[in-house]
N, C-alpha and C positions, 0 to 999 in steps of 0.2 A: 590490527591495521594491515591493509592490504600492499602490497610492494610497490605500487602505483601510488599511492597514497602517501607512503614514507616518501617515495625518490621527490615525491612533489615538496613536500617540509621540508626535506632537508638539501633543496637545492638554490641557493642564494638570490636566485633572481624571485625566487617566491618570496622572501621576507625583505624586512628594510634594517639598513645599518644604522643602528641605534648607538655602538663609540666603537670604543678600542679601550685593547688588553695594552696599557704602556711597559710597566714594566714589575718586576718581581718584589715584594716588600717582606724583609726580612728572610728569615732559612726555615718558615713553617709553609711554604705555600701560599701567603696571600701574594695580591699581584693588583696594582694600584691601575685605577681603569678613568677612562673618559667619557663622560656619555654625553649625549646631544640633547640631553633634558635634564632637569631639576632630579638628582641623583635620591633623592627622599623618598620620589613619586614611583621607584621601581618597587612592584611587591610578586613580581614574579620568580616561583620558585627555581624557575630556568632560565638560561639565555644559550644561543646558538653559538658555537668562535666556525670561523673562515679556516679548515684545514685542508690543503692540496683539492681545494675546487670543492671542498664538499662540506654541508654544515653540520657540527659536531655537538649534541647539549650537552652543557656544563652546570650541573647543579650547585646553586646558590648557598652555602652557611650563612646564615643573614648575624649581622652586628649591626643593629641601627644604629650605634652613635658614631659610627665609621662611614656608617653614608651620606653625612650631615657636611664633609669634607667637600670642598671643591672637586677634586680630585679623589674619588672616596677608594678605600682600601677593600677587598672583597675577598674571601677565601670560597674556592670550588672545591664540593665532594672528593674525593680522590685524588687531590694535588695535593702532596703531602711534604715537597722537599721543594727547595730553592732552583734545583735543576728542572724540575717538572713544570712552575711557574716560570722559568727563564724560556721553555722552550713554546709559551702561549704568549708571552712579548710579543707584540707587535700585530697579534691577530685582531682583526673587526671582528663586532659584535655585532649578534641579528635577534630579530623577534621577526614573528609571523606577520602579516601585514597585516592581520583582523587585533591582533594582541597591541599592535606597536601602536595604531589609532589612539587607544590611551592614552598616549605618552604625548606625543608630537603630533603635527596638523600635515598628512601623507600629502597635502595640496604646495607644501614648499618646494622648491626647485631642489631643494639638496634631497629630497627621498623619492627623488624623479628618473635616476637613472636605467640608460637605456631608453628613455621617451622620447618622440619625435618631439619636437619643438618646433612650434612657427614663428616670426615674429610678425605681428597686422599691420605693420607699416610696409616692411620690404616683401611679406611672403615667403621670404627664403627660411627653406626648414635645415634642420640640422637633426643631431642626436645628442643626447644628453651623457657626456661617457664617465663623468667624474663630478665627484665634490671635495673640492677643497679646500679644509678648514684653519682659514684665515679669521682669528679672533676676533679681531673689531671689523672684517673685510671680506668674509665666507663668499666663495665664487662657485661658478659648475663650470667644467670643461666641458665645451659642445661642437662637435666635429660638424662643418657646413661644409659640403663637399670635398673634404682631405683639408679644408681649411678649419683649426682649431682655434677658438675662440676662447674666452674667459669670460664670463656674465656673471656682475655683481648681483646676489644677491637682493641685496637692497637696495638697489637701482630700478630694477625690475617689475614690472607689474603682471600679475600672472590673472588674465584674464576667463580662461578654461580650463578644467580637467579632466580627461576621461582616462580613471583606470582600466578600464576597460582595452580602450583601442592601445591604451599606454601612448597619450595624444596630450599634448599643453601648447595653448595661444597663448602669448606672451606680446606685452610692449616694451621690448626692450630699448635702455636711453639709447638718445641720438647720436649717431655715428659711430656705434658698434659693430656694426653689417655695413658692406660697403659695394 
């Protein structure tokens, strides 16, 4: 793999956040994770963590009856101690945007970040800068000219997508834009 090629993998805006590294289970290295899909359906041997801007692979020890957990428990190759897991707390997790299609539908607002946003009522665009994951409530942060908005999710109607331009028309409810 050419150097062009790597810096592209493993730079974040190429893949989509698939959960987070919560926190450390037990003093063997596993580390109790969140994911943004049916935790069963992962059967990939890798996944990416979020380290100082850059993305890092962490190879998978699979225990399937540990995945079957809401919150399922997962030990990575070479995390061997409790401090080692303690210091991957808190990190997002990534897949490649061609890998992550499996999983989740890349057309939801929360695997949208960084895309311009329209709404077809007012026309007023913004940028999609955040998802935040509110359980029964899941919003995105979207900055309309220095103005930061919150769009529910399931309020929402996402009419367009172009990965491409990194572009989404949206009907967002009434009297969110003003």
């Amino acid at each position: 793999m050419k150097f062009r090629e790597a810096k592209k993998l493993l730079n974040p805006e190429n893949n989509i956040r698939i959960g987070q590294i919560l926190k450390p289970h037990g003093y063997k290295g596993h580390v109790k994770i969140n994911l943004r899909f049916d935790p069963v359906k992962l059967t990939e041997e890798s996944v990416f963590a979020g380290i100082s801007g850059w993305l890092i692979p962490f190879f998978i020890e699979y225990d399937q009856s540990n995945l079957e957990a809401l919150k399922p428990i997962i030990k990575f190759y070479d995390v061997e101690d409790e401090q080692q897991a303690r210091e991957l707390a808190g990190r997002e997790i990534f897949l490649p945007r061609d890998i992550a299609k499996k999983y989740v539908n890349l057309d939801n607002l929360e695997f949208l970040i960084n895309y311009t946003i329209e709404d077809k009522n007012t026309a007023k665009t913004g940028i999609i800068t955040e998802f935040v994951d509110i359980e029964k409530n899941p919003l995105v942060k979207a900055d309309f000219n220095g103005e930061e908005i919150l769009i529910p999710i399931n309020g929402t109607q996402v009419l367009k997508v172009s990965h491409k331009k990194k572009y989404v028309k949206v009907v967002l409810p009434p009297g969110l834009l003003h």
